[in-house]
C-alpha positions as CSV (number, residue, x, y, z in Angstrom):
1,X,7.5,8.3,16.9
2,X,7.8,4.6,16.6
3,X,8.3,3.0,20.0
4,X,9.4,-0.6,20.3
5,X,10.0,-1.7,23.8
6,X,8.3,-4.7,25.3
7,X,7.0,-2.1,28.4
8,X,5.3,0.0,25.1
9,X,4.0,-3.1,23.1
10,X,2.2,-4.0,26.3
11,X,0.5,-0.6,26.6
12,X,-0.3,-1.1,22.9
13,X,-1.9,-4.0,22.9
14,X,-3.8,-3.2,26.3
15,X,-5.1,-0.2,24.8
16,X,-6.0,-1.8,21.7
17,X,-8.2,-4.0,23.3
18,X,-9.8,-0.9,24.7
19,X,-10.7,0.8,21.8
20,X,-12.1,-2.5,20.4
21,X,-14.6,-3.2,23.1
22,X,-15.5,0.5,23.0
23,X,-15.8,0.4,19.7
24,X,-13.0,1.2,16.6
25,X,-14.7,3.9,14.7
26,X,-15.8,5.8,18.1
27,X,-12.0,5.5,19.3
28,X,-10.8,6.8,15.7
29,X,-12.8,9.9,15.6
30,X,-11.9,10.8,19.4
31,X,-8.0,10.7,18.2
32,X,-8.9,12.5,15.1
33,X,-9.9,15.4,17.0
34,X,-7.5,15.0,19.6
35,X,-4.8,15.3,16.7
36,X,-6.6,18.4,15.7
37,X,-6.6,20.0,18.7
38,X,-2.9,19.4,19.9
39,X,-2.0,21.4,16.5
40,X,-3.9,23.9,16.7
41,X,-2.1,24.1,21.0
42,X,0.8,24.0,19.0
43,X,0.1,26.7,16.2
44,X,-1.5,29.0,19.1
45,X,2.0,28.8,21.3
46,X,3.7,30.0,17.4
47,X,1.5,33.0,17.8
48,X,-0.7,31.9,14.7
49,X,-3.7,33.3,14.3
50,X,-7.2,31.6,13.6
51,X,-7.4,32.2,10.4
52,X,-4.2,31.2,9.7
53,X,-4.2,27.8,11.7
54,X,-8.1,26.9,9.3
55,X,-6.1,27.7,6.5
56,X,-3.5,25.7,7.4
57,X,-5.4,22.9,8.8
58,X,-7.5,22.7,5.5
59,X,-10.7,23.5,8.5
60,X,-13.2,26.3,8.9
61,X,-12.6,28.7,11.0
62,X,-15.9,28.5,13.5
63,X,-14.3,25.0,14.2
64,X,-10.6,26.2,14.6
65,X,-12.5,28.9,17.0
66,X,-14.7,26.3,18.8
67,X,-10.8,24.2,19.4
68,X,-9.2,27.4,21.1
69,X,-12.0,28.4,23.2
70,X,-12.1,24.7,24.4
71,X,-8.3,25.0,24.9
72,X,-8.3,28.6,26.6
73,X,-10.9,26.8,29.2
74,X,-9.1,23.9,29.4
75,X,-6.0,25.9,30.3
76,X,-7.0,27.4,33.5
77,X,-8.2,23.5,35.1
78,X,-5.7,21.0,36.4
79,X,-5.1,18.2,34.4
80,X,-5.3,15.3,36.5
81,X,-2.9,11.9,35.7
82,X,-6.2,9.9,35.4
83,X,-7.3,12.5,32.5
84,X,-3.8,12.5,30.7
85,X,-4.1,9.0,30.5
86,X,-7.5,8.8,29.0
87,X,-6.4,10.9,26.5
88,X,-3.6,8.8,25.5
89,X,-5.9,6.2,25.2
90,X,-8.0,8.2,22.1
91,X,-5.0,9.6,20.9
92,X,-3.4,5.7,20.3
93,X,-6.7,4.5,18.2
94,X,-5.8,7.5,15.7
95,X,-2.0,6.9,15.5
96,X,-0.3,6.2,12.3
97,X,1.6,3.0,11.8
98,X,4.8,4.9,10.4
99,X,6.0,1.5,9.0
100,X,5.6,0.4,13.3
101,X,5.6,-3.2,11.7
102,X,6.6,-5.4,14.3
103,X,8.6,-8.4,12.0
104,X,8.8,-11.3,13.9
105,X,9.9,-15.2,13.3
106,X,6.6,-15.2,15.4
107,X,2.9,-13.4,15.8
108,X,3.0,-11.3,18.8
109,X,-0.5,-9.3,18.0
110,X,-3.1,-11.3,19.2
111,X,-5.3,-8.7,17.5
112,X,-3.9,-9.7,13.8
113,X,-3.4,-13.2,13.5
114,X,-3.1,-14.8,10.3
115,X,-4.4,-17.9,8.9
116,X,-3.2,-19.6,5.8
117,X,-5.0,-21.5,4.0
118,X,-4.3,-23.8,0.6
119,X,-5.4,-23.4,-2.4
120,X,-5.7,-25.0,-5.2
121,X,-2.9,-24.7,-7.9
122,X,-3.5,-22.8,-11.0
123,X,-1.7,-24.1,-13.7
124,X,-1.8,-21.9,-17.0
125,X,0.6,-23.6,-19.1
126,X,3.0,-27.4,-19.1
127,X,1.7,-27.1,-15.2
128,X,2.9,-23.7,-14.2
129,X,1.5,-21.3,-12.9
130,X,2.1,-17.3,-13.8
131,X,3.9,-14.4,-12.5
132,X,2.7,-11.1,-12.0
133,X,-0.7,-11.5,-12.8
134,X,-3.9,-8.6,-12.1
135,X,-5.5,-10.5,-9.1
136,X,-8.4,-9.6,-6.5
137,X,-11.6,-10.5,-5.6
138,X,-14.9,-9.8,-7.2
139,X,-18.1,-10.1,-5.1
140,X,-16.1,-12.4,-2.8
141,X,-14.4,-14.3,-6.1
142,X,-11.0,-14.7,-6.7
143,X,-10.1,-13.4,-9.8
144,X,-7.0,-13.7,-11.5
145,X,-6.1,-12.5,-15.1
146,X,-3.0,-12.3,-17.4
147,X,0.4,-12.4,-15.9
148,X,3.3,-14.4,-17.7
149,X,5.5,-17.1,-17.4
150,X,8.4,-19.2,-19.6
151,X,6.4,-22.2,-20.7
152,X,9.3,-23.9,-22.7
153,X,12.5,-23.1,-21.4
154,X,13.6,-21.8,-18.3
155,X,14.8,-18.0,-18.0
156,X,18.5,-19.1,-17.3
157,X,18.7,-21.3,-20.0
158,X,17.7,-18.6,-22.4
159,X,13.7,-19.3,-22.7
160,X,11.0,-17.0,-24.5
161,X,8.9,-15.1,-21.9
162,X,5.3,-15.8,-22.7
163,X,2.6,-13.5,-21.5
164,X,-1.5,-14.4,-21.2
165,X,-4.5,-12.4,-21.4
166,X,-6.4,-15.4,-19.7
167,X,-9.0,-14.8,-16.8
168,X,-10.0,-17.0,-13.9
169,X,-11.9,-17.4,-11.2
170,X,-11.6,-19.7,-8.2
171,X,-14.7,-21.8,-7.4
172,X,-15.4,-25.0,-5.7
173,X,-14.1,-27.3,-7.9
174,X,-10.8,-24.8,-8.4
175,X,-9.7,-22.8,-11.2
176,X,-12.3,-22.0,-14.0
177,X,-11.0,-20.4,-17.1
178,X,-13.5,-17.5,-17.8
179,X,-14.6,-16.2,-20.8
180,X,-13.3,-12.7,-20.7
181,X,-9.9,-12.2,-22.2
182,X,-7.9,-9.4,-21.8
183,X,-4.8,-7.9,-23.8
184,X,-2.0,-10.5,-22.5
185,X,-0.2,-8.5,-19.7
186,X,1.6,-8.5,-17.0
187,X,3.8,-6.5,-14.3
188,X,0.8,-4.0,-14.1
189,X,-0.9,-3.3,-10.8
190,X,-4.1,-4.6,-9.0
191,X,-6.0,-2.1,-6.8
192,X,-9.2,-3.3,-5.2
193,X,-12.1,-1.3,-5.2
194,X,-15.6,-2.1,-4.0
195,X,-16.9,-2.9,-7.5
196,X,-13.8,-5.0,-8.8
197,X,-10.2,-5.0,-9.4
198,X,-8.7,-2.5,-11.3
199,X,-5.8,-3.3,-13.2
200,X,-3.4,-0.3,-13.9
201,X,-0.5,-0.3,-16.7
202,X,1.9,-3.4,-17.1
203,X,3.9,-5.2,-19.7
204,X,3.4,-6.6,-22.9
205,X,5.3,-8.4,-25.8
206,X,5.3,-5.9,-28.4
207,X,8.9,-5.6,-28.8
208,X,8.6,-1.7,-29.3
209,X,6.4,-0.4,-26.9
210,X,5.9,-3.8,-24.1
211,X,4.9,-0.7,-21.6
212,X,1.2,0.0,-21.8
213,X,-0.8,2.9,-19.8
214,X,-4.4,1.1,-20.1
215,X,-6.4,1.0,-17.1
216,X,-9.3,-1.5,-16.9
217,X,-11.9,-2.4,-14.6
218,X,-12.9,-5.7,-14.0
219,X,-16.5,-6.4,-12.3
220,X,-19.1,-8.7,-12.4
221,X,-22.6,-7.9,-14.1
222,X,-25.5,-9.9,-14.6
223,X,-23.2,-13.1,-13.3
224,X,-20.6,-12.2,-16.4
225,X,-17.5,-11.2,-15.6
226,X,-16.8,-8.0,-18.1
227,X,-13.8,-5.8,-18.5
228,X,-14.3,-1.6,-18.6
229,X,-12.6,0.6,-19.9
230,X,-10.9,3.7,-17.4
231,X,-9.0,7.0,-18.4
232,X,-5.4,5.7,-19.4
233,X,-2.4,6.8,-17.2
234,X,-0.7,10.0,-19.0
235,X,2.4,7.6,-19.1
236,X,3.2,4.0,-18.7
237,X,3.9,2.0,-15.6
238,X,4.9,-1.3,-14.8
239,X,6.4,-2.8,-12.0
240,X,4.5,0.0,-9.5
241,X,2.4,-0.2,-6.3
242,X,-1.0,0.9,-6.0
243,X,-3.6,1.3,-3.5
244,X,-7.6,3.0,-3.0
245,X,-8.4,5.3,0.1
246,X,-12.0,5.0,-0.3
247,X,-12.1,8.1,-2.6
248,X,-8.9,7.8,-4.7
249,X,-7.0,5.3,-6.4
250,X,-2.8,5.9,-6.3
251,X,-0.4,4.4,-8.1
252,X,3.3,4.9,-7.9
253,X,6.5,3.8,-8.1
254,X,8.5,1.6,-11.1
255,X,11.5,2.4,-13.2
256,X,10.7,6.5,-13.5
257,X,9.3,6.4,-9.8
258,X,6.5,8.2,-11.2
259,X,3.3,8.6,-9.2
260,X,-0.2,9.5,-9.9
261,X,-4.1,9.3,-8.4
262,X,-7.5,9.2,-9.7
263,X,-10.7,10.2,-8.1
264,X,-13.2,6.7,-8.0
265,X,-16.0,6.1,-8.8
266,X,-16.1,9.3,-10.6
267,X,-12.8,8.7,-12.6
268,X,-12.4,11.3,-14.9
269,X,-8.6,11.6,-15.3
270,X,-5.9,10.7,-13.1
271,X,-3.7,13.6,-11.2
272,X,0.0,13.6,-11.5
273,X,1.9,13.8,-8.0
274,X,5.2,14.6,-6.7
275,X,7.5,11.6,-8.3
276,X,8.8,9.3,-5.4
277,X,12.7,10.7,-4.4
278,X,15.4,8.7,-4.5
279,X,16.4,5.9,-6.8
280,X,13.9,4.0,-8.8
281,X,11.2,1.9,-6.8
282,X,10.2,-1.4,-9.2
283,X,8.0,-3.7,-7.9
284,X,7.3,-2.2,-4.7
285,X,4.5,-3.2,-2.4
286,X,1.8,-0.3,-1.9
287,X,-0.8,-0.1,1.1
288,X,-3.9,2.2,2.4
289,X,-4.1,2.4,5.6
290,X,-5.0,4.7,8.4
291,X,-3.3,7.9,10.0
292,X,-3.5,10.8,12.6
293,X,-5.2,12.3,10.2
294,X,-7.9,10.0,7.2
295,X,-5.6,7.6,5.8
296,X,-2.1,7.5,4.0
297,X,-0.6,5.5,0.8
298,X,2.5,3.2,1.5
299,X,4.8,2.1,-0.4
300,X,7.5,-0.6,0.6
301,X,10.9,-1.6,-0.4
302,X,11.1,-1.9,-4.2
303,X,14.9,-1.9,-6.1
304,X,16.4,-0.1,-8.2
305,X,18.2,-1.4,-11.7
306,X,21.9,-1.5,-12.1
307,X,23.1,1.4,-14.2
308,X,26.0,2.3,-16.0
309,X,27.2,4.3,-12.9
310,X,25.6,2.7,-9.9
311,X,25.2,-0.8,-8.8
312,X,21.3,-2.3,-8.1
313,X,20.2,-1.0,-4.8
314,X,17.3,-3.0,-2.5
315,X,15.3,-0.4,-0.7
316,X,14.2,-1.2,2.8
317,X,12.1,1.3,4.0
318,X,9.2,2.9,2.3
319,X,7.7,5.8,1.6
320,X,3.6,7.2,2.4
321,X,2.3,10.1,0.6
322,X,1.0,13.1,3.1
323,X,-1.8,14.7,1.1
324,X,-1.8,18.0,3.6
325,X,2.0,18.6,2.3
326,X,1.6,17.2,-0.9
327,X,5.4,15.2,-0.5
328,X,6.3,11.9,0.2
329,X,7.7,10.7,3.9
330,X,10.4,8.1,4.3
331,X,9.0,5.6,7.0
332,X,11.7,3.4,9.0
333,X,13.3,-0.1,7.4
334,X,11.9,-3.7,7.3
335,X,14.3,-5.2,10.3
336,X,13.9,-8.6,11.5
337,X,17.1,-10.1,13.7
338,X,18.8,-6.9,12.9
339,X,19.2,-7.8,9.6
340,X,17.5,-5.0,7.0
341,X,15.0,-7.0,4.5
342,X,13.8,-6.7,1.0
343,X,10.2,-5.6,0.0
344,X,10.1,-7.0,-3.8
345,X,7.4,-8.7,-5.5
346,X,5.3,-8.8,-1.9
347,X,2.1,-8.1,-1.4
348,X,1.0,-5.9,1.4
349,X,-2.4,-5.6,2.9
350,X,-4.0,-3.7,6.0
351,X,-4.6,-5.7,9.4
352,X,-6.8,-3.9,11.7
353,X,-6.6,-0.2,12.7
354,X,-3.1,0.2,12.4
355,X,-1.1,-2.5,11.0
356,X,0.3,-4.1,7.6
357,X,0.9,-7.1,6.8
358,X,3.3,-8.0,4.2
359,X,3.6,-11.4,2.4
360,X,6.3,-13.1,0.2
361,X,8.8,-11.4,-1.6
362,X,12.8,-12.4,-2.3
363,X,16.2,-12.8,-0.4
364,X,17.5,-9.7,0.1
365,X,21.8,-10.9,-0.7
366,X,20.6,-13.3,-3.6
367,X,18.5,-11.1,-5.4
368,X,21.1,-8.4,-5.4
369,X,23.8,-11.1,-6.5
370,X,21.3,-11.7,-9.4
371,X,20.8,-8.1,-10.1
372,X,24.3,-7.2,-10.4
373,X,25.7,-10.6,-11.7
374,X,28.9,-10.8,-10.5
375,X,30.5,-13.3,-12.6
376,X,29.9,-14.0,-16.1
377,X,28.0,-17.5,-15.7
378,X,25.9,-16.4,-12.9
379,X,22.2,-18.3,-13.2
């Protein structure tokens, strides 16, 4: 349940600061098992056995045992206000965000403030810069590779769309054109890992097939940056979100909301999911970050092409992936002033425990007027 009162934000943020000086990872585990234990309270009142609440709970059954013999004892003391409120405390650290994005003109959260800072521009061609490149960091290195962009003419005057397979890196004296080329792409999507970036799918200009399903890691060894080859998609994807949980890397979303995942570092073969419902999703924003329960894959906003039958739709809300149900759960809309907002083209990132933040994307009205053009001469 997402609560939003200023009486509520208070309690968050006092509790927060809790769990911080008491230390994050002790705070998560206590709600972890808190979780645990108020559904196996719940499964016990539905007259589940334990067997069937392990199985259900993907847990063995001496610990499902260990929960309802804590719970039978538990049950025949007085909780006292001071206790309940203790327990509250654990339970918060644990919480997932549920899209519990608090989108302000201002920063509220003391605990995840953000600091801009500029950088140098990268220009790639007649001093532009590119669009939807592969980007990341590499051993603290910001990488960024491929990516496209109309060098001659602009896109409403009828220009060529040029795509690069250029790599660079960002160092002290600014952008350094590396080396390593890869095959000129772009729309594909970027997932960091501890090793690298790996770049996922995309577009290219081969007129016949510009969707690829080529996956790639990019890594530094020996002070080289090198590109390696991954098990390809079993279909291609562009525009799509993407995002690494510490032991799988997801990707999802774009014109056939189709999703997948991939076990890493093993990486043997990637593992179709449940598609995303609802209309198309292209260029969503996707997001790891933690829940009651390990940690759930977001993805925000995203549109949906005009058709034949249906106008372009802007999705506001987004969707995470609950591994225990295998399905994806809609999360609340991107409000700010009321007003419903469009996730396209942003990037999102975790903040903390159990935030995201979300930068840059378009006008909600004006890319919507673009999608559907309304009159003849629009752009």
């Amino acid at each position: 349940e997402v609560k939003s009162s200023e009486e509520w934000e208070a309690v968050q943020m006092n509790i927060l600061e809790v769990g911080i000086e008491h230390g994050l990872q002790k705070g998560l585990q206590q709600g972890l098992q808190q979780k645990i234990t108020e559904l196996v309270e719940k499964k016990l009142k539905k007259g589940l056995s334990v067997t069937e609440i392990a199985d259900m709970l993907e847990e063995s059954e001496e610990t499902i045992r260990e929960i309802v013999e804590k719970l039978q004892k538990k049950s025949k003391t007085q909780r006292t206000p001071m206790s309940m409120f203790i327990r509250k405390i654990s339970l918060f650290v644990g919480l997932t965000i549920c899209f519990a994005l608090h989108l302000s003109g201002q920063n509220d959260n003391k605990f995840n403030e953000v600091v801009f800072n500029t950088l140098p521009q990268l220009c790639v061609s007649n001093g532009q810069g590119v669009s939807a490149p592969f980007a990341g960091t590499i051993d603290g290195t910001v990488v960024v590779a491929g990516g496209c962009n109309f060098p001659d003419t602009p896109a409403a005057e009828g220009g060529t769309k040029q795509y690069y397979g250029n790599v660079y890196r960002l160092t002290t004296d600014g952008w350094a054109q590396d080396a390593l080329q890869i095959r000129p792409t772009a729309y594909g999507v970027s997932v960091q890992v501890p090793d690298g970036i790996v770049c996922i799918g995309g577009l290219t200009a081969d007129s016949l097939a510009p969707a690829v399903s080529t996956v790639q890691l990019l890594s530094i060894k020996g002070g080289q940056l090198v590109s390696t080859e991954l098990p390809a998609l079993p279909e291609p994807i562009h525009s799509a979100a993407g995002g690494f949980d510490g032991t799988h890397i997801y990707v999802a979303g774009g014109e056939n909301n189709a999703a997948y995942r991939m076990a890493y570092p093993a990486a043997t073969g990637w593992e179709e999911l449940p598609n995303l419902p609802g209309r198309a999703r292209v260029q969503p924003a996707g997001v790891v970050q933690n829940a009651a329960i390990g940690k759930y894959f977001y993805v925000f906003g995203g549109f949906a092409p005009r058709t034949e039958i249906d106008t372009a739709f802007v999705h506001s809300d987004g969707l995470y992936f609950d591994t225990k149900k295998n399905e994806w759960i809609t999360t609340n809309q991107a409000v700010i002033d009321n007003e419903s907002r469009a996730i396209i083209g942003a990037t999102a990132m975790p903040s903390g425990v159990a935030h995201v933040v979300i930068l840059g994307g378009v006008n909600k009205q004006v890319f919507l007027n673009a999608l559907n053009r309304p009159e003849a001469d629009y752009l």
